[in-house]
C-alpha positions, 0 to 999 in steps of 0.5 A: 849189806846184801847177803850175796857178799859172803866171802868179805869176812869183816872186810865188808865193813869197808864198804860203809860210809862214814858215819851218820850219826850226829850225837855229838861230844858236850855241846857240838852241833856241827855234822861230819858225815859223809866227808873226805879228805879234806876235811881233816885238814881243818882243826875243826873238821878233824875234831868234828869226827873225833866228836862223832865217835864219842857221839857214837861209841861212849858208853851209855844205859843200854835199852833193849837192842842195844845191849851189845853195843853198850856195857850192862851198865848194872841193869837187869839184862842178859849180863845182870840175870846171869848174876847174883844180883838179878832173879830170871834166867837169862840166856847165859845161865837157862838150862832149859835151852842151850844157845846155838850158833847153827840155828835161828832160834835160840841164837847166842849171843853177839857181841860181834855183828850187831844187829844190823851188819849193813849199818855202822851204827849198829855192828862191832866192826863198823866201830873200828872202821869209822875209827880207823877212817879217823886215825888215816885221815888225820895221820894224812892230814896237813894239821899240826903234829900237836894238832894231831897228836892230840886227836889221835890219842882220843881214837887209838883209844877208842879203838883199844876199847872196842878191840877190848869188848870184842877179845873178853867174848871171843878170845882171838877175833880179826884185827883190822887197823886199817880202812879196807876196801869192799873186796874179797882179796882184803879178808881178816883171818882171826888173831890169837888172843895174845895177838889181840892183847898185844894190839889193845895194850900198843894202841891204849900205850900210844893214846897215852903217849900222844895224850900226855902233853894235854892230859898230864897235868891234871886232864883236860881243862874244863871245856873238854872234860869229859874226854879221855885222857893217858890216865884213860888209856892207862886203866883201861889197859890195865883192865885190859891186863887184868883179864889176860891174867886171869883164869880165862885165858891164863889156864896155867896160872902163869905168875910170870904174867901176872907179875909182868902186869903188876910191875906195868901197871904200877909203873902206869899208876902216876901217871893216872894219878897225875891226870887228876884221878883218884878215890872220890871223896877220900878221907871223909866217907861222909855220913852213912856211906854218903861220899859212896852215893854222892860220887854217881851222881857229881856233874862236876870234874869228878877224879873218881870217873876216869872213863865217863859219859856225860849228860845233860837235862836239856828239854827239847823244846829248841830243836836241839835234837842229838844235844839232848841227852839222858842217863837213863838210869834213874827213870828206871830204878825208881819206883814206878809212883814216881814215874819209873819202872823200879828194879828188883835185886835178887834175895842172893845179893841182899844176903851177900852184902857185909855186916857192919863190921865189914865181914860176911853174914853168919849164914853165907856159904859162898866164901868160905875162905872168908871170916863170918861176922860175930853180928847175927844176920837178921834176914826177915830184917836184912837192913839192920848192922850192914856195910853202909854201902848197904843202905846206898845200893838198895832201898826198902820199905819206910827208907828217905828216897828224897828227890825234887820236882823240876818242871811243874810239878810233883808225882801227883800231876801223873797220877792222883792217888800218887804220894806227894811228899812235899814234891818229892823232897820227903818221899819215903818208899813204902812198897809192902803189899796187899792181895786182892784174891787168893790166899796171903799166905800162898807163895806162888799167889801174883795178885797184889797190889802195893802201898802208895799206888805202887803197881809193881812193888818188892820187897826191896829196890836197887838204889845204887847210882841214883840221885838222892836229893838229901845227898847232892843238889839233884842232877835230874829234872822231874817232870811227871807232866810230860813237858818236854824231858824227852830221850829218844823221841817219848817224854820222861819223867826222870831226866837226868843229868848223872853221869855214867862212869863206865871205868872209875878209880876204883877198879884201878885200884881192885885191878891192881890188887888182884895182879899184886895178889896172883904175882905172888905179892898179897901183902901189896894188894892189901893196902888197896883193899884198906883204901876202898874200905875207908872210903866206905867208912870202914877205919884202921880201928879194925883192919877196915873190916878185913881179916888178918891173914889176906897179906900171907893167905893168897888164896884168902886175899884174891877171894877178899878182892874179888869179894870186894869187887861184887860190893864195890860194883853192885850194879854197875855191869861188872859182875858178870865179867868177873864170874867169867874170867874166873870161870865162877860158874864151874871153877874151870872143871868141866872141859869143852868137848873138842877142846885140846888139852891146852885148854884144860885149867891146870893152875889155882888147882884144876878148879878157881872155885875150889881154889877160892872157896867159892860156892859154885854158881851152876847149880844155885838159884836166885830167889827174891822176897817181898813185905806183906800186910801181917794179917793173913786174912786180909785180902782187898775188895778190889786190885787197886792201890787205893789207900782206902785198901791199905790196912796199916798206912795209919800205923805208918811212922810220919817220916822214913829213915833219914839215911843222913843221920847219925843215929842210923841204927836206933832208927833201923831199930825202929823201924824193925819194930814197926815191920814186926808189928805190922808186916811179914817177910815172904819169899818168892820165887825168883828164877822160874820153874820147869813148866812140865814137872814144876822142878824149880830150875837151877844156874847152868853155864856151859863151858862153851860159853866161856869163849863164844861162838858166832851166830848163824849170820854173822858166819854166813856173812863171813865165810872165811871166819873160822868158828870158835871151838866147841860151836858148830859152824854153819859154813862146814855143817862140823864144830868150829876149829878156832882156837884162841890160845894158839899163837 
C-alpha cells in the first residue's frame, strides 16, 4: 500500500487481493488465489477458499513477528511477561518507558495494522476483507442453500473471531461487513464498543444457526474434524459476553448485563454440548493429574477442544510444502539437551499454585478473600503437597520428562555429552547448576553452567501442554539428526503433532461461572468450579478443595473463578486478558487523563482489586530461582557442561520421579532429602533493574493502556480514524478523542 493513500481508512483493504497464502485445512492442496466469481459456483472452489482462511487465520504458536496475528498461546512474550507467569518486563508493564503512539520509538503495540498494511497476510483488516470476499462470493453463489450454509457458517464465524480479537484491545474500532473498493468515499468510521459486541454476537449467533444441521449432533464427522462448528461459535460468544460483562467495559457494574449473558449462554450450553464437547476425561483424573496432561496433547476427536488447530509431523521430504505443519510448542519447552530451548516460569506463579488440599499457600498475599492452606508451604521445596496440575504444568529438577526418539535417533546424535536415556524413554530433567567464575553464593553472578550439558538451565521449567511420552503415545517426532521435521524452512527437533486448543471446554464452563457469579447468582456458579476441580483429582470429600462460602460470598466466589482461571489456564495465553478486563493491574483506580466521567469505575466499589482482594500487580516484581551445587566453594575449572564438572551426578538417585505412580508424595519426599543434601535453592532477579541507580524496577500498567491507541502508522494510514482517548493523535498533533462507551 503506498503511503500517498492516506484518506482510505480501513477501506485501503479492499484494494487487496484474495489471498496468496496457500496453507491449507487438513490435507487440501488445492490453491484458490487470485479467483473470481465463479469459482464459487463449484463446491470445490467454495470450499478451497473456506479452507484458505483457516489455512491462514487459525490460531497457532506465535514466533516473533507474528505475535499479533496469533493469540499468546502461553509463551513468554509481550502477553506472558506482563503476567505472573513470566520474569522480564515487557512492554506493557516497563515502567521506564512508556508506550506512544506519536513516535516511531517506543511504538505501542498493534493489534490493529499488523506488520505490513500492504499485505493481507500480514494486517487485521485483510483478514476481514478476505473473509468478507467469501461470505459475498458464496452468498452470490449458484451452490445449493445446503451447500451454502454449510460454508457460510464457517466465515461468519471466523469473522466473529477476528471482530473479537480486535474490540478487547480497542474497545470501538471500524466495522466492515462488506468487501470495499480502494476509494475515498468507502471510508469506515469507528463503531462504539456496544456497536461491535453486537455485530460479534449476530455473526457468531448466525454461524451457529447455519452449522447446526451438520455440527448438532455430535460435530463434524471424522474427515472434517477439526472445523468449527455451533458449539464454536457458541463459546466463542460466550467469551465474547463474558468480557462485555466485565469491568473493562462495564464500569458500572451493571447486573442487568451480566444476568442477560447468563440467561443466554445457559440457553446456548446444550447446544454446545450436543456438538460433542465436554470436560476431557471427566470422571477419571487419572493418576496425579494425568487426564489434565493427556488432554494437550490427544490427536484424536477430542470434546475438550471446542476451538482447535491441528498438526501434523509430515517431514518435507515429498514436496508437501504448506501440508507441513508443526505445534511449535514442545521444541520450545523442552530443555535445550533435548534440542529446545526451555521457558523459565516466574517464582510468583510457582508460589501461587494450590497446595494439595486445593487452598492457597500460607504465605500468598494475593487472595485474600481466599482461605490459606493449613499444609506448610515449603518454598526451598515448592514440588512437595500441590495441586496435581502442579506437577503437570512445571518441571524441576530429578522429575520423569520422558519422550521417544523418532527418525534415527536420540539426543546424543545432537550433541555427544548430551544425556541419552534409553532415548528419551527414561529422561529425567536434572537442571541444578555449577559456576565457573566468581563467587557461588552471589546472586547477580551469570557465569554458570547446568548439569547433563544443560547451557540454559533454571531452576524450574514450564511442562504445561507438553507430550509426555509416560502419559500418551507421543504426538511428536524427535529428530535431533536434522533429517527432515522441518517448519518454516530450518529442520527441528521436535516436530509435533499436538494440537493447539485456542478455546477448550473448560472456559465454557469458568466463563459461565463468572456471568452466574456477577448476575447475582453465586451458588449456580459453584457447581462449575467442582466440575473443573474434579477433573483435576480433587473429590466431594472436601468440597474439591473450595471453601465453604463461595455459594453466599459473591465477592469470595468471583475471586475463586478468577483464581481458578490462572491455574486452570497456566500458560495457554489467557491470563493477560484476565488481568485487563478486570483491570488487575490497578483495580480500575487511576483515571485516563482526558477521560470523562463515563469511564470512572463506579461498580465492585471504585476498585476491582479491593473489591476482590486482590494484591495489586503494579507495583509487584516477578522474580525467579535456580538449584545450585551446595558447596559454596565449588567453582568449576572451565564454563563447560562436561560431566566431568559435575560434583554430585554420583549422588544422583538412578531414576526421576515417576509422576505415574501412586506413591507420588513418598517419592517427593525423597527427593527433597536429596535436594538438602546436595543442592541449595537461590533466587535470582528476574525482572531488571534501573540501570542508573540499581533500583530494581517494579509492574507499572498505565491506565491508558487498558483500551489502545493506534500506532503512528497505522494513523497516518488512515487519517479519518479518530485516535482512542488518552493517546496523542499524530494527524491532529492533540489527544485522541474517541470514546468507546459512547453509542
Amino acid at each position: 500500500m503506498k503511503k500517498s493513500i492516506k484518506y482510505l481508512g480501513v477501506a485501503m483493504m479492499g484494494a487487496f487481493a484474495l489471498s496468496s497464502c496457500s496453507e491449507k485445512f487438513l490435507d487440501e492442496k488445492q490453491n484458490y488465489e487470485q479467483v473470481g466469481q465463479d469459482v464459487y459456483n463449484y463446491y470445490s472452489g467454495a470450499l478451497g477458499r473456506i479452507n484458505d482462511i483457516y489455512g491462514l487465520w487459525l490460531p497457532n504458536v506465535p514466533s516473533g513477528s507474528d505475535e499479533w496475528r496469533f493469540p499468546s498461546a502461553g509463551d513468554n512474550d509481550y502477553a506472558g511477561k506482563s503476567t505472573e507467569e513470566y520474569a522480564g518486563l515487557s512492554v506493557f508493564v516497563e515502567p521506564e518507558t512508556e508506550m506512544s503512539s506519536t513516535t516511531n520509538s517506543n511504538e505501542v503495540m498493534d493489534f490493529f495494522g499488523g506488520q505490513d498494511m500492504g499485505n493481507i497476510q500480514n494486517a487485521t483488516y485483510g483478514a476481514i476483507r478476505d473473509i468478507n470476499n467469501a461470505i459475498e462470493g458464496i452468498e452470490g453463489s449458484t451452490l445449493s442453500t445446503e451447500d451454502k450454509n454449510k460454508l457460510l457458517g464457517q466465515a461468519y464465524f471466523f469473522r466473529g473471531y477476528w471482530y473479537s480479537k480486535l474490540v478487547k484491545w480497542y474497545g470501538g474500532i471500524p466495522l466492515v461487513d462488506k468487501v470495499l473498493e480502494p476509494s475515498p468515499n468507502s471510508f469506515t468510521p469507528r463503531s462504539s464498543a456496544k456497536a461491535c459486541i453486537d455485530f460479534i454476537v449476530a455473526d457468531l449467533d448466525k454461524a451457529a444457526e447455519l452449522l447446526l444441521p451438520f455440527t448438532g449432533a455430535g460435530g463434524w464427522e471424522s474427515a472434517d474434524y477439526g472445523r468449527v462448528t455451533s458449539g464454536t461459535a457458541l463459546a466463542l460468544k460466550g467469551r465474547v459476553l463474558t468480557l462485555w460483562c466485565s469491568p473493562l467495559f462495564n464500569r458500572k457494574g451493571d447486573v442487568e448485563r451480566y444476568q442477560e449473558a447468563y440467561e443466554e449462554m445457559l440457553a446456548d450450553k446444550p447446544i454446545i454440548d450436543g456438538c460433542g464437547y465436554g470436560l476431557f476425561g471427566e470422571g477419571d483424573p487419572g493418576v496425579n493429574g494425568s487426564t489434565f496432561a493427556k488432554m494437550f496433547a490427544t490427536t484424536g476427536r477430542n470434546p475438550e477442544a471446542v476451538f482447535t488447530t491441528l498438526f501434523n509431523t509430515i517431514v518435507d521430504f515429498s514436496g508437501l510444502g504448506d501440508a507441513v505443519k508443526h505445534n511449535r510448542w514442545e521444541r520450545y519447552i523442552r530443555p535445550d539437551n533435548t534440542g529446545g530451548t526451555g521457558k523459565t516460569p516466574s517464582k510468583m506463579i510457582v508460589d501461587l499454585f494450590p497446595m494439595s488440599d486445593g487452598k492457597l499457600p500460607s504465605s500468598c498475599g494475593t487472595y485474600n478473600r481466599l482461605d490459606k492452606s493449613s499444609i506448610a508451604y515449603d518454598e526451598q521445596h515448592p514440588f512437595m503437597n500441590r495441586d496435581p496440575r502442579f506437577y503437570r504444568t512445571f518441571a524441576f529438577p530429578g522429575v520423569r520428562w520422558a519422550y521417544k526418539a523418532g527418525g534415527n535417533g536420540d539426543a546424543t546424535d545432537m550433541n555427544a555429552n548430551n544425556p541419552s536415556y534409553n532415548k528419551g524413554q527414561d529422561y529425567v530433567l536434572w537442571n541444578y547448576v555449577w559456576f565457573y567464575s566468581g563467587s557461588p553464593t552471589d546472586v547477580d553472578n551469570t557465569e554458570y553452567r547446568g548439569a547433563d550439558n544443560l547451557s540454559k538451565p533454571s531452576g524450574i521449567l514450564v511442562r504445561k501442554k507438553s507430550d509426555d511420552n509416560d502419559v500418551n503415545a507421543p504426538a511428536y517426532d524427535y529428530r535431533p539428526d536434522g533429517q527432515g521435521a522441518k517448519n518454516g524452512g530450518y529442520a527441528v527437533p521436535f516436530c509435533s503433532s499436538a494440537p493447539l486448543m485456542e478455546l477448550r471446554y473448560a472456559e465454557v464452563l469458568l466463563n459461565l461461572a463468572e456471568v452466574a457469579c456477577g448476575a447475582g447468582h453465586p451458588e449456580e456458579a459453584v457447581p462449575y468450579l467442582q466440575r473443573i476441580r474434579a477433573r483435576a483429582g480433587y473429590t466431594a470429600a472436601n468440597n474439591y478443595g473450595l471453601q465453604a462460602n463461595l455459594s453466599s460470598d459473591q465477592q469470595a466466589c468471583m475471586a475463586a473463578i478468577l483464581y481458578e482461571r490462572q491455574i486452570e489456564f497456566a500458560f495457554e495465553g489467557k491470563r493477560f486478558d484476565d488481568c485487563r478486563r478486570w483491570m488487575l493491574y490497578d483495580g480500575g483506580a487511576v483515571k485516563v487523563p482526558g477521560a470523562p466521567d463515563s469511564w470512572t469505575l463506579t461498580g465492585w466499589g471504585g476498585n476491582t482489586c479491593t473489591w476482590l482482594g486482590f494484591k495489586p500487580l503494579n507495583g509487584q516484581r516477578r522474580e525467579t530461582f535456580i538449584y545450585r551445587v551446595a558447596d559454596d566453594s565449588y567453582v568449576a575449572p572451565d564454563n563447560s557442561s562436561a560431566d566431568s564438572n559435575d560434583p554430585i551426578k554420583v549422588n544422583r538417585p538412578t531414576a526421576g520421579v515417576d509422576l505415574m505412580a501412586d506413591n507420588l508424595q513418598e517419592q517427593l519426599e525423597n527427593l527433597k532429602t536429596w535436594y538438602d543434601a546436595n543442592l541449595k535453592y537461590m533466587k535470582r532477579r528476574g525482572d531488571s533493574r534501573y540501570s542508573s541507580t540499581l533500583e530494581e524496577k517494579t509492574i507499572d500498567f498505565r491506565p491508558q493502556y487498558y483500551f489502545l491507541g493506534f500506532k503512528k502508522g497505522v494513523s497516518e494510514h488512515n487519517v479519518g480514524l479518530p485516535q482512542t482517548i488518552g493517546w496523542g493523535d499524530v494527524n491532529t498533533g492533540g489527544m485522541g478523542t474517541f470514546d468507546p462507551f459512547e453509542n
